[in-house]
C-alpha positions in Angstrom: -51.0 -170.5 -127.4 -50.0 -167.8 -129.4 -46.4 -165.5 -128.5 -45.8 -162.3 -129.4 -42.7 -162.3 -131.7 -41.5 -159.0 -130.6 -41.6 -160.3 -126.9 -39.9 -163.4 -127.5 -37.0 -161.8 -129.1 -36.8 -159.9 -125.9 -34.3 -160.6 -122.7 -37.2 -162.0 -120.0 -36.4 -158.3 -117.9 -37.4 -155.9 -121.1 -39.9 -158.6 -121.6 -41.1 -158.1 -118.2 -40.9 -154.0 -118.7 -43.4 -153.8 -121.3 -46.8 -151.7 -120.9 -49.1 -153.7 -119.1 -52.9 -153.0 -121.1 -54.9 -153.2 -118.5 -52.7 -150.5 -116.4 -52.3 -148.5 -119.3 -56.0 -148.1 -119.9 -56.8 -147.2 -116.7 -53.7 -144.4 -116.7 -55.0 -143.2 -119.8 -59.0 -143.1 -118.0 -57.0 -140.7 -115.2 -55.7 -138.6 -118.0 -58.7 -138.1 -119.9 -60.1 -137.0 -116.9 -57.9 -134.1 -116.2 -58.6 -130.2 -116.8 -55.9 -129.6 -119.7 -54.3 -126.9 -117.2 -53.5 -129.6 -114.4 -52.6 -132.4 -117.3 -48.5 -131.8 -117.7 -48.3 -130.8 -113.9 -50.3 -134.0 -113.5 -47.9 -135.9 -115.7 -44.7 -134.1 -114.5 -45.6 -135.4 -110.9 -46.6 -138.9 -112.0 -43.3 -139.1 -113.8 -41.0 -137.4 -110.8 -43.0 -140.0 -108.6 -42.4 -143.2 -110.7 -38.4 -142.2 -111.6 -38.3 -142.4 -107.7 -39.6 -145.8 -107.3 -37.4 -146.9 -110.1 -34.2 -145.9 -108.1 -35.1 -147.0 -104.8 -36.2 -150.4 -106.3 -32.7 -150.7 -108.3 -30.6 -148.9 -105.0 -31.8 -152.3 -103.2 -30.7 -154.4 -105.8 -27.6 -153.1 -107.9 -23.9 -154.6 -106.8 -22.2 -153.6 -110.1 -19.5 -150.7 -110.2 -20.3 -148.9 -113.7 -23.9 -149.8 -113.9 -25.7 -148.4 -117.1 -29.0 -148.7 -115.5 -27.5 -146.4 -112.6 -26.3 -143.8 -115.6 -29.7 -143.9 -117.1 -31.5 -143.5 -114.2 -29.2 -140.5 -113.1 -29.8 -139.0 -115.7 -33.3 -139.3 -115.8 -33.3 -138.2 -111.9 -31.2 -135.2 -113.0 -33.8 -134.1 -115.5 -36.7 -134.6 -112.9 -34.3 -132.2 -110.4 -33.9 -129.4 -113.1 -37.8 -129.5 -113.8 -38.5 -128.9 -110.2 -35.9 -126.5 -110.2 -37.6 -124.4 -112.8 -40.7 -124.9 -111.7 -40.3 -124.5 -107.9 -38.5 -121.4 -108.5 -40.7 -118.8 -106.4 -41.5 -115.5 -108.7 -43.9 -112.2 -108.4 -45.0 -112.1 -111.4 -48.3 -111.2 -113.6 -50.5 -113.8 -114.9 -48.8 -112.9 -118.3 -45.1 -113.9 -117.1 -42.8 -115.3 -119.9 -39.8 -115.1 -117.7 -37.2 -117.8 -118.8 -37.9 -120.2 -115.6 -41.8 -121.1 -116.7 -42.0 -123.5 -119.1 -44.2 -123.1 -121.9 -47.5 -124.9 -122.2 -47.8 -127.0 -125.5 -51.1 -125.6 -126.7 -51.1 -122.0 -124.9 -48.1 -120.7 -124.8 -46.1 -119.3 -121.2 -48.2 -119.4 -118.6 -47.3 -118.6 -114.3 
């Protein structure tokens, strides 16, 4: 039986945080799927989505006043709340907006 030095180094809960392969793969498959217009939207969603999880699942369990994992996952929450902010925001405009509140595409630039 071989071990992974990296992962033995590890506490047994980052340990038990790492990327799972198999899972991986098949989120990468859903990706590679996707038109490149519904990919971040896609990826935005599956990230608000899984940030959720990971504070309901830590709500249920935490008992500790200053909590770093609380912090972190504040924060994290906070920046899921300003991207739906921005994104949610309702607007009139032309195809061709590049009003401050959308967020520029990686590869093509502002787009509604």
């Amino acid at each position: 039986m071989t071990t992974n030095t990296t992962t033995a180094l590890l506490p047994a809960a980052v340990a038990r945080m790492q990327p799972r392969r198999d899972t991986e793969a098949s989120f990468a498959d859903v990706l590679a799927d996707v038109r490149l217009s519904d990919y971040w939207p896609l990826l935005a969603d599956t990230l608000t989505c899984a940030v959720g999880a990971i504070r309901a699942a830590h709500a249920g369990e935490c008992r500790r006043r200053d909590c770093a994992t609380c912090a972190a996952i504040a924060d994290a929450a906070t920046w899921v709340q300003a991207h739906t902010e921005l994104n949610d925001t309702a607007c009139g405009c032309n195809p061709g907006c590049a009003h401050r509140h959308h967020i520029p595409h990686p590869t093509r630039g502002f787009q509604p």
